[in-house]
SENU-572004 format. One line per 10 residues: their letters; for each residue x, y, z of N, C-alpha, C. Coordinates in steps of 0.1 Angstrom, whole numbers, plus 5000, padded with zeros to 4 digits. Example, Ala and Ser with C-alpha at 12.3 -4.5 7.8 and 13.67 -1.06 7.14 Angstrom:
SENU-572004
AS) 5132/4943/5078/5123/4955/5078/5132/4967/5078 | 5128/4978/5071/5137/4989/5071/5129/5000/5079
***
This chain:
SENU-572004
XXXXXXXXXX) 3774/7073/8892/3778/7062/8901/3783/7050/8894 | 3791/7041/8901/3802/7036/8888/3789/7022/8893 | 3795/7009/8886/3789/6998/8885/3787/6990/8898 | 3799/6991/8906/3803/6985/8923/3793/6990/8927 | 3790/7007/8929/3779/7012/8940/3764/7006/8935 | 3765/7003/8919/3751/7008/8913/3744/6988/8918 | 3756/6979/8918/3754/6969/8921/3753/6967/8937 | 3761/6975/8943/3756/6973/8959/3743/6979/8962 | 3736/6989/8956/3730/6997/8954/3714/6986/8955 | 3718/6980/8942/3708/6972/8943/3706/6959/8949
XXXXXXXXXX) 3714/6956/8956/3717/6944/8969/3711/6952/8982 | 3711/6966/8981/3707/6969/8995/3692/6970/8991 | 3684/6971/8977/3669/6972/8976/3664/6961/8978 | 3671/6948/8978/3661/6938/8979/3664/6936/8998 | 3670/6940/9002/3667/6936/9012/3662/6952/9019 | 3656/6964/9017/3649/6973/9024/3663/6984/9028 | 3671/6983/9026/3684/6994/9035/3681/7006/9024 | 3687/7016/9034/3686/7028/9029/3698/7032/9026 | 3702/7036/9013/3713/7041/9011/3720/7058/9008 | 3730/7061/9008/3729/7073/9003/3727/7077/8988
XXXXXXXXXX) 3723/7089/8985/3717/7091/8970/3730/7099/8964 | 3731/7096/8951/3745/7094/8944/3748/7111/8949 | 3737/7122/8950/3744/7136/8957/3751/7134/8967 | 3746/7133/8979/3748/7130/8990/3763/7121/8989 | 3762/7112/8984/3777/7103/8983/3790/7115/8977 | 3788/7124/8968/3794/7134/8960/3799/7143/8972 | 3792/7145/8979/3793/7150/8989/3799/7148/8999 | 3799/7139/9002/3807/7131/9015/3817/7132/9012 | 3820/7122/9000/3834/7120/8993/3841/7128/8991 | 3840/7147/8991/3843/7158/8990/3843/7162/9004
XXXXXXXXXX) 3838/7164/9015/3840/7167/9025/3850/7159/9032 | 3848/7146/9030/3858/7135/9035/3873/7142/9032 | 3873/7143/9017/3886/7150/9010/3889/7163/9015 | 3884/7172/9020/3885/7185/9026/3889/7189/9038 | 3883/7174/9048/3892/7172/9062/3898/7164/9060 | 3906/7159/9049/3918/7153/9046/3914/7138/9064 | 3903/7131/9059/3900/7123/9071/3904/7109/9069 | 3913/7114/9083/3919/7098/9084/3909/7085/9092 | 3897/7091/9098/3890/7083/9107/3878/7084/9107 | 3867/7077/9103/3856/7084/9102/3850/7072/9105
XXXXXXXXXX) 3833/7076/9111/3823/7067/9117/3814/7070/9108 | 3805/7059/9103/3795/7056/9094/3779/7047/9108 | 3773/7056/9107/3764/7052/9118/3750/7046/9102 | 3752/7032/9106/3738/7027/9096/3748/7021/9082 | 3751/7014/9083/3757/7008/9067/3752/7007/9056 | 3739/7003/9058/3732/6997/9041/3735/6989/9038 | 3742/6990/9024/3745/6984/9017/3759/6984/9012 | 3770/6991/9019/3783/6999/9014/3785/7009/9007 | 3773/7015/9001/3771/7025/8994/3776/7038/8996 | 3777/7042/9010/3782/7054/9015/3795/7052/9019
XXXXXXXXXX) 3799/7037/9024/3811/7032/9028/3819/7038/9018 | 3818/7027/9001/3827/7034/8989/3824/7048/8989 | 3814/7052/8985/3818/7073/8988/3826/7074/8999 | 3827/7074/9009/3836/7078/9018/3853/7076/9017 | 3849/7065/9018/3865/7056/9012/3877/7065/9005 | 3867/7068/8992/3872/7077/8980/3872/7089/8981 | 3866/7097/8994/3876/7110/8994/3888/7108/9004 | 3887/7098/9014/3893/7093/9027/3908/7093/9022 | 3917/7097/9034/3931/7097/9030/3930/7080/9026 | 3950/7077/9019/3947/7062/9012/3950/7053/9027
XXXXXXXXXX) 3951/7061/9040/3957/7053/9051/3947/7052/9059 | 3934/7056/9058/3924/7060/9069/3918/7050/9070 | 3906/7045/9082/3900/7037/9085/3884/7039/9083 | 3880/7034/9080/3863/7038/9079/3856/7026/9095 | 3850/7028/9102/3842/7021/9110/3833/7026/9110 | 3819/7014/9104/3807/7019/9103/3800/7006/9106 | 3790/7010/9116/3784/7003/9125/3766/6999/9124 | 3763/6990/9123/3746/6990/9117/3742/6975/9128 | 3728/6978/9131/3726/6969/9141/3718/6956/9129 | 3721/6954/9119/3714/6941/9106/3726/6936/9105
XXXXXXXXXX) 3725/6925/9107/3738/6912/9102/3737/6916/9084 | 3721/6913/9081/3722/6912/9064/3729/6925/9056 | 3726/6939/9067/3733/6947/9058/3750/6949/9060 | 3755/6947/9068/3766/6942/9066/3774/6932/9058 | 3767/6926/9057/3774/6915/9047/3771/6915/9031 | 3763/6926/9034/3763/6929/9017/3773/6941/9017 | 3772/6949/9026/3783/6963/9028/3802/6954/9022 | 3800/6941/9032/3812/6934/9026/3816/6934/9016 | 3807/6928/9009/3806/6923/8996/3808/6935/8984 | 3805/6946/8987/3805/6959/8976/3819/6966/8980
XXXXXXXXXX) 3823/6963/8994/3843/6962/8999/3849/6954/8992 | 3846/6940/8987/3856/6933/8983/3853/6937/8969 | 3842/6940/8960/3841/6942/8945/3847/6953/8944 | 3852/6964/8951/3860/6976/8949/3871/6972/8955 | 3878/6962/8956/3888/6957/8961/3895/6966/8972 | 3887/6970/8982/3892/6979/8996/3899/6969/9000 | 3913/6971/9006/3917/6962/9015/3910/6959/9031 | 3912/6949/9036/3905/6950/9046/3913/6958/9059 | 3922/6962/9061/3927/6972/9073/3923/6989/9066 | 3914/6990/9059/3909/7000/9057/3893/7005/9064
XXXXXXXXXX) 3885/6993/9069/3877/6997/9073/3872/6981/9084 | 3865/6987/9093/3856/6977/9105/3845/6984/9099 | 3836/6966/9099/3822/6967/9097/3817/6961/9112 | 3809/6968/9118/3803/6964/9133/3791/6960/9127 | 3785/6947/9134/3772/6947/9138/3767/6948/9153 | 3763/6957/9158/3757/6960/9169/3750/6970/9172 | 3744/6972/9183/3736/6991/9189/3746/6997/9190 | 3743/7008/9175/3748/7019/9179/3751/7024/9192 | 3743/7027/9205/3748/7033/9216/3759/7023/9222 | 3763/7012/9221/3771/6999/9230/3784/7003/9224
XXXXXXXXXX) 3786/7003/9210/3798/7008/9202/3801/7021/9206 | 3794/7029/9203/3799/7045/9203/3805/7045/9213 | 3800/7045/9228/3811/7046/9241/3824/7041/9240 | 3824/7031/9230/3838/7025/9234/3845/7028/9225 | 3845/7043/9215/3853/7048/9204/3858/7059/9211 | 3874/7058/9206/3886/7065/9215/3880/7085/9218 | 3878/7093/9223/3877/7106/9223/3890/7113/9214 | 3884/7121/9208/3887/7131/9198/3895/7122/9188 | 3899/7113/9186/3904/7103/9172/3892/7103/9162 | 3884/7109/9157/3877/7108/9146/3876/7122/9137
XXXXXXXXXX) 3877/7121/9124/3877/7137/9114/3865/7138/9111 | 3849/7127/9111/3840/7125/9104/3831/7117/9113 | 3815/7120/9115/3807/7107/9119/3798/7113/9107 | 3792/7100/9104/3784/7102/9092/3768/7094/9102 | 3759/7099/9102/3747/7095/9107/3735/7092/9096 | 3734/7081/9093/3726/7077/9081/3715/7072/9087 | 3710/7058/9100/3700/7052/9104/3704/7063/9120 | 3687/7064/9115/3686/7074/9134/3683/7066/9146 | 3688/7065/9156/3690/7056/9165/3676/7064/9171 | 3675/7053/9184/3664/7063/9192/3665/7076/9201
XXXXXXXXXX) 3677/7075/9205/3685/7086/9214/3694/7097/9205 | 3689/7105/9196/3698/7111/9190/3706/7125/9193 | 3701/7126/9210/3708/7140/9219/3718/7132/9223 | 3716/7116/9222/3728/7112/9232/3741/7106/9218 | 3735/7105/9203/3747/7103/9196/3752/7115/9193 | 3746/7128/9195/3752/7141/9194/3762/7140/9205 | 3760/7140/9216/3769/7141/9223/3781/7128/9229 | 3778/7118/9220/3792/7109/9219/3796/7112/9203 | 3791/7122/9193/3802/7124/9182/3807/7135/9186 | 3803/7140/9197/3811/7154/9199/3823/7153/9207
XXXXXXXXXX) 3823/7142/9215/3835/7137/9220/3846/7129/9210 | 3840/7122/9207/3850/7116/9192/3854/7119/9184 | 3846/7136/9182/3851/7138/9167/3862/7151/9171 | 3874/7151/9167/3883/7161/9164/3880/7175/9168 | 3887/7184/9170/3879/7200/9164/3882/7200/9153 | 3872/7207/9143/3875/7211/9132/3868/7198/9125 | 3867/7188/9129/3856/7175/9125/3842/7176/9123 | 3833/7171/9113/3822/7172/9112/3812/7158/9115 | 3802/7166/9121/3788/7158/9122/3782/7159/9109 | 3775/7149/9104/3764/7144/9092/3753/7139/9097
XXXXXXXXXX) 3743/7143/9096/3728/7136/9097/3727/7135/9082 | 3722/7126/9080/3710/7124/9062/3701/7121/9067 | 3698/7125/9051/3682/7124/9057/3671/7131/9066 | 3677/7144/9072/3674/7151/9079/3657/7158/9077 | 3657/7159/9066/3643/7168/9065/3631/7155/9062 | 3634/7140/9064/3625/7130/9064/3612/7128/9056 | 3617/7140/9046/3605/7135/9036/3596/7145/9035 | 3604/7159/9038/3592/7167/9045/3586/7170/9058 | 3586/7158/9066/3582/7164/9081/3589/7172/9087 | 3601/7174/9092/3610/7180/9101/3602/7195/9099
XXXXXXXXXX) 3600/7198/9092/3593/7218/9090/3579/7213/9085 | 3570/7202/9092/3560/7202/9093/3556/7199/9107 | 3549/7211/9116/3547/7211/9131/3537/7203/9135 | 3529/7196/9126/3521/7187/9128/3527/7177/9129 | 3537/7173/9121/3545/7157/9124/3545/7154/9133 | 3545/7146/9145/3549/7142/9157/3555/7127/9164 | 3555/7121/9146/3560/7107/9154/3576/7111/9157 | 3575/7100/9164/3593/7099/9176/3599/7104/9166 | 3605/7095/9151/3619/7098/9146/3616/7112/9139 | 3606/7116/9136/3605/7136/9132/3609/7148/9142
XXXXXXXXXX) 3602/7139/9153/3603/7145/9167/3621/7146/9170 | 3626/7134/9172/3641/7134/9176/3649/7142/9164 | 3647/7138/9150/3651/7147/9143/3651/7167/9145 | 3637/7166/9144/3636/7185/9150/3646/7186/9163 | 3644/7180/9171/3650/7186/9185/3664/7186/9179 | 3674/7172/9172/3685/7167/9172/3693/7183/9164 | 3680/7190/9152/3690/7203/9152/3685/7214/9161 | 3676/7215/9165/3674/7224/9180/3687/7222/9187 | 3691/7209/9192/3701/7209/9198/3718/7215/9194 | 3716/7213/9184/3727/7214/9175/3725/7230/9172
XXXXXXXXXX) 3722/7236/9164/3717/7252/9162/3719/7256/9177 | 3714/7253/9188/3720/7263/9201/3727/7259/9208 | 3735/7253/9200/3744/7250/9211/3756/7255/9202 | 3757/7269/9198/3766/7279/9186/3783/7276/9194 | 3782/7272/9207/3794/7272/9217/3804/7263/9213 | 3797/7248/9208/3801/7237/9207/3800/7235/9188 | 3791/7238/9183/3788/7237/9171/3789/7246/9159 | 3791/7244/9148/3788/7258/9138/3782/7245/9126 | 3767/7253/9127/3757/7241/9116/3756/7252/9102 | 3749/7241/9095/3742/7245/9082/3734/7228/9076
XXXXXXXXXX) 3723/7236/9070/3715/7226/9065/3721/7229/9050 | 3717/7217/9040/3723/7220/9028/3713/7205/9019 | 3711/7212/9013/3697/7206/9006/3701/7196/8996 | 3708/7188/9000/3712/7177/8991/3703/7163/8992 | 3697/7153/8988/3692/7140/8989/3677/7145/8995 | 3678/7141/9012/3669/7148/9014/3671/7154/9028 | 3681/7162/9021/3686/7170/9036/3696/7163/9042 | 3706/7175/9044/3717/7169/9050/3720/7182/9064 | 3720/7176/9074/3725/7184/9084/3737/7185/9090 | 3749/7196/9086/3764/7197/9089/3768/7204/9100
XXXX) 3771/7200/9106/3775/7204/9124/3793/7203/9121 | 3798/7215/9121/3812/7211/9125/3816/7217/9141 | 3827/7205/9144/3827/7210/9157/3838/7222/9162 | 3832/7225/9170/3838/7242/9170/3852/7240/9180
***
């Protein structure tokens, strides 16, 4: 991880954000590169940390919008944009609910949503990235296996719970989806859309 991430990195610890783990960023930034993506949604900002991974596999014309409901992590997300000198028509930083933004992003204009903070409704952000995103575009959960709970049947608080179902949902629905889990950070769940 170069000095920009390793410094935004640590702007997002003092204030509690979660960021992605330098795999996981490796990752993106290769996938990003793979769907040659011109458009991509970043659900949860941090600290910019996944922003710059993204960025850097992102075509050099594409747009990043990524949306976090914290004023503070945003404006540190800024700040790790301007130290990697991104232009600013490269990317929108939103502060607001997730569910208020997502409705009003164009259908099928996106190559990417990246899902980093799990909202509370995550049957209903499955089914506004599946409108947004492209065919041939992919869904990202992080974070998916939560530390362990998700394949422990005992778990039951809400965000384990919405997580299990969110690939229940995703796994049967083979019509609309073609998943794979992939054991990077701590779990990443890849839905591309079919």
């Amino acid at each position: 991880e170069d000095a920009i991430k390793a410094a935004a990195r640590a702007r997002g610890l003092e204030l509690g954000a979660i960021d992605v783990t330098q795999g996981t960023g490796a990752y993106l930034r290769h996938l990003a590169h793979q769907l040659s993506a011109q458009s991509v949604v970043e659900i949860g900002t941090g600290s910019g940390v996944g922003a710059l991974w993204l960025l850097e596999g992102m075509m050099a014309s594409g747009t990043l919008t990524s949306i976090d409901d914290e004023m503070e992590h945003t404006n540190i997300a800024k700040m790790a944009l301007a130290d990697a000198d991104i232009a600013q028509p490269r990317f929108r930083l939103i502060t607001n609910s997730v569910m208020d933004v997502m409705t009003k992003l164009t259908d099928r204009a996106y190559d990417l949503v990246v899902l980093r903070h799990n909202p509370e409704d995550l049957s209903y952000v499955i089914g506004e990235a599946h409108r947004i995103l492209r065919s041939g575009g992919a869904l990202v959960i992080d974070n998916y296996y939560a530390g362990g709970k998700v394949s422990d049947a005992a778990q039951r608080d809400p965000k384990t719970v919405a997580l299990r179902d969110a690939g229940k949902i995703i796994k049967s629905d083979s019509e609309h989806w073609v998943s794979s889990l992939i054991p990077i950070g701590d779990g990443l769940l890849v839905a591309t859309k079919a």
